[in-house]
C-alpha atoms as one frame of an Amber mdcrd trajectory, in Angstrom:
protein
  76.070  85.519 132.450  79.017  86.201 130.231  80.008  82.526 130.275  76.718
  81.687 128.042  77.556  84.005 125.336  77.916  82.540 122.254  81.991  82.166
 121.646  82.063  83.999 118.422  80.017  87.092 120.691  82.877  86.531 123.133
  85.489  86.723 120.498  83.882  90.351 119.306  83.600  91.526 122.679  87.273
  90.495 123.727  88.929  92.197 121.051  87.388  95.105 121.971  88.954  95.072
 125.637  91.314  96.608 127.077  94.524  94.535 128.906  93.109  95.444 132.285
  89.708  94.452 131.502  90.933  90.803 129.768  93.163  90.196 132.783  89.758
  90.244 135.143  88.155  88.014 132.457  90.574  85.655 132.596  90.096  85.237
 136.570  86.052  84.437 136.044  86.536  80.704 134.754  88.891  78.301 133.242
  86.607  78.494 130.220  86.825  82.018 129.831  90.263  81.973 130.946  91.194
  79.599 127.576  89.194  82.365 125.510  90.774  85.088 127.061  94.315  84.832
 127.366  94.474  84.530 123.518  93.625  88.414 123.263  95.673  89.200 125.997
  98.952  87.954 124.785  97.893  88.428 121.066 100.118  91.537 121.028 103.417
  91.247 123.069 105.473  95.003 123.141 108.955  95.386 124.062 109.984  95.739
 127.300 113.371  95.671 129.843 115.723  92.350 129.382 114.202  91.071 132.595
 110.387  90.781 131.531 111.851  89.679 128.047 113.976  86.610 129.868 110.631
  86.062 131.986 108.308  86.486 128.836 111.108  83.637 127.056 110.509  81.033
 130.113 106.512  81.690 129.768 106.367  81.270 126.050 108.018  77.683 126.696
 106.447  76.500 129.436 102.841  78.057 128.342 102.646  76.857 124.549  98.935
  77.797 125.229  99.994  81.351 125.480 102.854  81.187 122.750 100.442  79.989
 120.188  97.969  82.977 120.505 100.589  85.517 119.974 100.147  87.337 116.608
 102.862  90.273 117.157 105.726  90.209 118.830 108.288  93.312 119.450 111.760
  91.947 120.888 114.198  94.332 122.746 116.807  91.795 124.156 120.147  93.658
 124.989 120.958  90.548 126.498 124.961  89.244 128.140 126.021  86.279 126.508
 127.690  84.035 129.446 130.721  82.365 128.127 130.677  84.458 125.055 133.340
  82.762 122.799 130.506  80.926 120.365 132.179  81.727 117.255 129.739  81.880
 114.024 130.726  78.740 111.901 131.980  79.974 108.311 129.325  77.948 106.601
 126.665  80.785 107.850 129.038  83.646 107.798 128.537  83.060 103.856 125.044
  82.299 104.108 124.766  78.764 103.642 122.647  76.532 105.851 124.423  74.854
 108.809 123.189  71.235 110.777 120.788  72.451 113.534 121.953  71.827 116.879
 120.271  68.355 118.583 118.725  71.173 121.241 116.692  68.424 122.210 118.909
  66.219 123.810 119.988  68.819 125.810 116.915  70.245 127.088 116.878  68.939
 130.261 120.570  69.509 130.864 119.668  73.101 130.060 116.764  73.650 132.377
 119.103  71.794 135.423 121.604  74.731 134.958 119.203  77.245 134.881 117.925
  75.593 138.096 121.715  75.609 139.565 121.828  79.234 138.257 118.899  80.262
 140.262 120.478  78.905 143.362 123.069  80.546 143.700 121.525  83.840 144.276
 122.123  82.967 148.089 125.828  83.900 147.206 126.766  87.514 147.152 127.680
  87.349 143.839 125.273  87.421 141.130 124.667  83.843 139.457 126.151  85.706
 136.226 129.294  86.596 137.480 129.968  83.397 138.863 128.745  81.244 135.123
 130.383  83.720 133.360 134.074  82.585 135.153 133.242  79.217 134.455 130.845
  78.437 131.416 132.297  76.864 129.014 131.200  77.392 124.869 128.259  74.784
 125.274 126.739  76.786 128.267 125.326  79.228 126.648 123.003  81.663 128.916
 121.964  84.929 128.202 121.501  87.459 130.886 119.937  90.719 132.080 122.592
  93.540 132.527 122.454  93.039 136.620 123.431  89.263 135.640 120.881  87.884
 137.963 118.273  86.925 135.830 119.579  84.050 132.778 117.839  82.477 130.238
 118.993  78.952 128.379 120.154  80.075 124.650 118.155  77.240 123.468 114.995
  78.138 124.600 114.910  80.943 122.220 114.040  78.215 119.563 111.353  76.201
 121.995 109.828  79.548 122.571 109.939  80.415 118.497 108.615  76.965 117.596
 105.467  77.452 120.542 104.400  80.890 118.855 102.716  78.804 116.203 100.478
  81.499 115.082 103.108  84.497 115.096 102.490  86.548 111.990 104.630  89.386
 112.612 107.741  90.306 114.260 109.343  93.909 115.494 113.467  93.815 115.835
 114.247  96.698 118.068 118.139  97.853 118.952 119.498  96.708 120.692 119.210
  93.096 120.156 121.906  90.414 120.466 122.605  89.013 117.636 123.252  85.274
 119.060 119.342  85.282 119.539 118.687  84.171 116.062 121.615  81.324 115.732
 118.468  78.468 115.606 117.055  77.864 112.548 113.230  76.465 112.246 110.688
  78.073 110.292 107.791  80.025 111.533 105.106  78.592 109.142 102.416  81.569
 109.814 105.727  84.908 109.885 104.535  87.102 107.491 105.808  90.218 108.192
 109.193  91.079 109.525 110.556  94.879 110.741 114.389  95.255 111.856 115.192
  98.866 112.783 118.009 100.536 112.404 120.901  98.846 114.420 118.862  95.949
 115.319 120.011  93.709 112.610 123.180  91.332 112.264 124.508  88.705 109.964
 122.892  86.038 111.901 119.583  87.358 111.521 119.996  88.061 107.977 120.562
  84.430 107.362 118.029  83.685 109.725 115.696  84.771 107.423 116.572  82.631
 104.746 114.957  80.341 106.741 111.546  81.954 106.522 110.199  81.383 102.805
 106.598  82.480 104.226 107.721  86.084 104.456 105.689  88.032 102.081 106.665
  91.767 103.837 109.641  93.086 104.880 111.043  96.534 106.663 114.554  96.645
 106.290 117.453  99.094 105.350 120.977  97.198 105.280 123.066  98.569 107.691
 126.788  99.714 106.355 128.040  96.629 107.994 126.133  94.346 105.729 127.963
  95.733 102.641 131.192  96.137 104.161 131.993  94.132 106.933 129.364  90.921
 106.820 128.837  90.348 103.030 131.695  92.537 101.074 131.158  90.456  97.814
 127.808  88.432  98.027 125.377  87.614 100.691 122.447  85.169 101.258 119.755
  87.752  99.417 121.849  85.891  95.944 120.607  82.487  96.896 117.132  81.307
  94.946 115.232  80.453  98.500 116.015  83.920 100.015 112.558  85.806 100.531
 111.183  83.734  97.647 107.387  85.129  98.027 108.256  88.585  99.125 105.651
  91.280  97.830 106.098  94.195  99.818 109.222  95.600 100.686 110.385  99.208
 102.974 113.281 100.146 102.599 116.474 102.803 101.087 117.749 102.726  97.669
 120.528 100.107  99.297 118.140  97.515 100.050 115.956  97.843  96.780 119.490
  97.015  94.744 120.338  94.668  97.509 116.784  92.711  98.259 114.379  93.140
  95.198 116.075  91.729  92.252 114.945  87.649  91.736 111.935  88.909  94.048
 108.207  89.176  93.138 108.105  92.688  94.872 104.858  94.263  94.152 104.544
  97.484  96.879 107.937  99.469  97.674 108.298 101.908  99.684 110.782 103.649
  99.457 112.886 106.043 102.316 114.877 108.999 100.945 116.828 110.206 103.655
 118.046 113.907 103.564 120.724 114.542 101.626 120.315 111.478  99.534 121.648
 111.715  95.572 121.849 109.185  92.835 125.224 109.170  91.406 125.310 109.094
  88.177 128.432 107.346  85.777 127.371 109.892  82.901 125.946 107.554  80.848
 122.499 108.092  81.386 119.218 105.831  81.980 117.791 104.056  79.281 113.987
 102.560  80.363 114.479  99.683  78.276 117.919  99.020  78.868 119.353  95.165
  80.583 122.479  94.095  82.212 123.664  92.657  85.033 122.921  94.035  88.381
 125.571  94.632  90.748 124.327  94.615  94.301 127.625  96.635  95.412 126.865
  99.452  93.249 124.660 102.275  93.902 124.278 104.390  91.038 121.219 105.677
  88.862 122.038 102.661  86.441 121.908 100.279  88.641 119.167 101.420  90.864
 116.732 101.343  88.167 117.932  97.914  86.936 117.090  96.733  90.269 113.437
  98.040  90.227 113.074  96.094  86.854 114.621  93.287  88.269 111.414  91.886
  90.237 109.511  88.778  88.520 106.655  91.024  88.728 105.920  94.917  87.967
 105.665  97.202  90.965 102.329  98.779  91.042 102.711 100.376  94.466 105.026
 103.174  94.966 104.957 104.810  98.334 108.224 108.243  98.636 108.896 109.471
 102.126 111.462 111.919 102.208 112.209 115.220 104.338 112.637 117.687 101.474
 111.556 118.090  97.477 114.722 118.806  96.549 115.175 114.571  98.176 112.182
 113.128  96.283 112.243 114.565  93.062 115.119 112.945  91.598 114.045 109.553
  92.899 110.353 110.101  91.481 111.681 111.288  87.841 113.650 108.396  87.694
 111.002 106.035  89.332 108.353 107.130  86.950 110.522 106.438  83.660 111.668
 102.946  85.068 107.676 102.089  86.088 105.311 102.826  83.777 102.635 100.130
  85.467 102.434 102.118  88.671  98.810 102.217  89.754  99.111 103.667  92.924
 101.520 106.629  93.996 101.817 107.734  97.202 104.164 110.745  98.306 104.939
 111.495 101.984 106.988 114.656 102.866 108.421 115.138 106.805 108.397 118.873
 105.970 108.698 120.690 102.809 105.554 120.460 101.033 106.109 123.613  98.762
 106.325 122.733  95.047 105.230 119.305  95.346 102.379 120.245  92.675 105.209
 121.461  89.982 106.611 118.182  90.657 104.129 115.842  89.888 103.081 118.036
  87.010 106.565 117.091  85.844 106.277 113.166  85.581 102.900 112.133  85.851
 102.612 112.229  82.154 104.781 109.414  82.427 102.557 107.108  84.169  99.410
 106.142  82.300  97.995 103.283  84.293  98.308 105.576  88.019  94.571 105.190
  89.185  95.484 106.445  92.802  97.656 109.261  93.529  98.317 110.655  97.303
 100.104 114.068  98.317 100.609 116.250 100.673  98.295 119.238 100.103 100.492
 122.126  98.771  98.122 125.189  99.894  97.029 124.839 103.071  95.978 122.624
 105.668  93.241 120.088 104.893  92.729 120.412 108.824  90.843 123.591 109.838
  92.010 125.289 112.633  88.732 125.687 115.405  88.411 127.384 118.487  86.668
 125.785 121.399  83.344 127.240 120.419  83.312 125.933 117.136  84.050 128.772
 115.256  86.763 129.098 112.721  89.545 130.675 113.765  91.830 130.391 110.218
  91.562 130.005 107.006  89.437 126.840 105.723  91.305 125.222 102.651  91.275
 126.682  99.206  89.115 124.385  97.519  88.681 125.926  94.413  92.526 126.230
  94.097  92.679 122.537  94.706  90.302 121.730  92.451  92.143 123.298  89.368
  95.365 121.310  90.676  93.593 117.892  90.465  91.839 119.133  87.217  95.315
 119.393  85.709  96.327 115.921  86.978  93.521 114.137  85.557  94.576 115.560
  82.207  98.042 114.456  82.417  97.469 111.134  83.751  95.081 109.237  81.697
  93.488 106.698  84.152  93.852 108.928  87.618  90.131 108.207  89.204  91.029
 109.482  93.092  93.297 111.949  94.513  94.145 112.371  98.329  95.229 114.901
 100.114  97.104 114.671 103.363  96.872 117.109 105.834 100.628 118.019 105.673
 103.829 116.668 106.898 103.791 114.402 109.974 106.362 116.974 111.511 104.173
 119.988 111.110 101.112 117.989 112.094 102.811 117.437 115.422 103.523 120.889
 115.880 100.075 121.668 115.758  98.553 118.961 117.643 101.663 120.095 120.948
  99.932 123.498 120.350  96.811 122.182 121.293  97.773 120.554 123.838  98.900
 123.518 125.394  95.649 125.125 125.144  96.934 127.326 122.477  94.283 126.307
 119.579  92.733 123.313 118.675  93.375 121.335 115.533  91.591 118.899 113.313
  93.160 116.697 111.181  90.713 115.719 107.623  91.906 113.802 104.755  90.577
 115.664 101.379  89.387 112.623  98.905  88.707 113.933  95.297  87.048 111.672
  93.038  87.474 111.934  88.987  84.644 110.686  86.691  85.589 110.897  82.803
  82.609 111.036  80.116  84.876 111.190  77.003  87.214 114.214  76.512  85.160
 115.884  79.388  86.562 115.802  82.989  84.593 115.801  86.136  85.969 116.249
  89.328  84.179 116.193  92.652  84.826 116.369  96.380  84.155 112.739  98.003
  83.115 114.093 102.338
């Protein structure tokens, strides 16, 4: 019986499952049901604004459920009934605010959403009708058919039930009132906001999460010129204080590492992207002030010398070479610790061995280096019968290119080689999907053993 397996067999075995299969588990016993709905709800994905107003009222009335969530994805275009909450100016400048007594007005709260629910007997939806007459402490968010609400203040009973939450995905479009409570989520490590999904509020918002050691975030134009012109909450000693790993542009390194113990960036170059330059050049060992409204060459590289601790970890993704290599020359001269390097190209991959040839005599602690592979494919290309169909890669070509970085940098024990860009790796992979060839994607792993002057370099399957 799968009732007397040990728990810890059980706890294998369920994470192994699929939803479907958890969801019949869960209907066996109340036992298995206690066991089980922790891996179903472990990972919670976006959805429509309904199932996210339905997931809300769950996650408060189920702490059971809310506390064995791990990852959560919001997607919460929601209608703000009565929408004339205006942001007090004490958070507008990032300061901290007196939390709301939510508490004492839970009840009233879950009475309204009661009164809300019936008066779907009228022919008007129950949004219309609160939206004519809420008033600023009613406060209900809706779907966009304003016939499904949900209590503003149960976004914080539902935050402060997902004891165990450990990383959260901010997907546009998200209203921006959801993140006007304030507790802290002891076990958040890892936040992502995409592109359009973020707001003043949940900038300050995450002032209130010191626990926050990884962060995916590019600063909207808005934060620089309409929400903090001068200075915003990232100047303030308790903002992100035990961030090591950041993602994000060149605006949110000069913006968010400074004061920061940033370890691992990784860094986006979109297309098109330059470093202006004032004329007066770079010097590696020169100080000053940063100025987080300022994005030049001087400043950027102030910025990466800024963190309380070296960055080891350097991960470029850019679209072209032309992109990367201006960030990477200047990268390598402002980092001399890096240990690992990792480049990532969307679709030019022709001349990326010139360029590292160019600057990885300027790193002499890299130990790990990845790259695209700049001759062909690492992926054969194999017909259904198993026989090749293309050319296998050059090995011997690769070989020499590796020999040559080993010799420039000093400490380089493993190289890897992608496959190529993701974009061309997609092409391939639709090509095989229309029965047109079929394609294998390898990873090439070269491993560098040094006996003195003499280098040894050797293919790791």
């Amino acid at each position: 019986m799968l009732c007397d397996l040990p728990i810890e067999l059980l706890e294998i075995i369920l994470a192994h499952c699929s939803k479907a299969t958890i969801k019949t588990i869960c209907l066996v016993s109340r036992d298995l049901y206690r066991l089980a709905i922790q891996h179903l709800y472990r990972l919670v994905l976006p959805t429509d604004t309904r199932r996210t107003i339905q997931l809300f009222w769950s996650l408060v009335y189920a702490p059971l459920v809310a506390g064995s969530i791990r990852t959560l994805h919001v997607r919460a275009p929601f209608t703000l009934a009565g929408d004339v909450f205006k942001v007090p100016a004490e958070m507008e400048i990032g300061h901290s605010v007196n939390e709301p007594d939510w508490n004492a007005k839970f009840d009233y709260w879950v009475k309204k959403a009661v009164q809300s629910a019936s008066i779907h007997r009228s022919q008007q939806s129950p949004g219309a009708l609160l939206l004519a007459q809420s008033s600023p402490e009613e406060q209900l968010f809706f779907d966009s058919a304003m016939m499904h609400s949900l209590p503003v203040a149960f976004i914080e009973h539902a935050f402060r039930n997902m004891t165990s939450l450990q990383t959260l995905v901010v997907h546009t479009p998200s209203h921006p009132h959801m993140w006007t409570f304030t507790c802290e989520l002891p076990a958040l490590r890892h936040i992502t906001i995409h592109k359009h999904a973020d707001s003043s509020l949940l900038v300050c918002w995450l002032a209130k999460q010191p626990g926050l050691t990884s962060i995916q975030y590019s600063p909207s134009p808005q934060y620089l010129q309409g929400w903090f012109p001068n200075e915003g909450p990232e100047v303030e000693p308790h903002f992100l204080p035990n961030l090591r790993e950041i993602t994000t542009d060149m605006v949110g390194v000069i913006v968010f590492v400074p004061g920061r113990p940033v370890e691992t960036l990784n860094l986006d170059v979109p297309r098109g992207a330059t470093l202006q330059d004032d004329g007066s050049g770079v010097n590696s060992n020169e100080g000053g002030p940063i100025n987080a409204r300022v994005f030049d060459k001087k400043n950027f590289a102030r910025a990466l010398r800024a963190s309380t601790t070296p960055i080891k970890r350097l991960t470029l993704s850019g679209v072209r070479i032309s992109d990367v290599n201006p960030f990477l020359q200047l990268v390598t001269k402002t980092l001399p610790s890096l240990t690992y390097l990792n480049i990532k190209m969307d679709w030019e991959n022709q001349g990326i061995d010139a360029m590292l040839e160019e600057h990885l005599g300027s790193l002499p602690h890299l130990t790990v280096l990845e790259a695209p592979n700049d001759h062909q494919r690492a992926g054969a290309i194999v017909s259904t019968e198993g026989q090749s169909q293309g050319d296998f890669p050059d090995r011997e070509k690769q070989l020499a290119t590796v020999t040559r970085w080993a010799r420039l940098a000093h400490r380089l024990s493993t190289v890897v080689l992608h496959p190529e860009s993701p974009t061309m790796e997609s092409l391939a992979r639709s090509s095989e999907a229309y029965g047109i060839r079929k394609y294998t994607v390898s990873i090439i792993r070269w491993a560098i053993h040094r006996n003195g002057p003499n280098i040894e370099v050797s293919l790791l399957e």
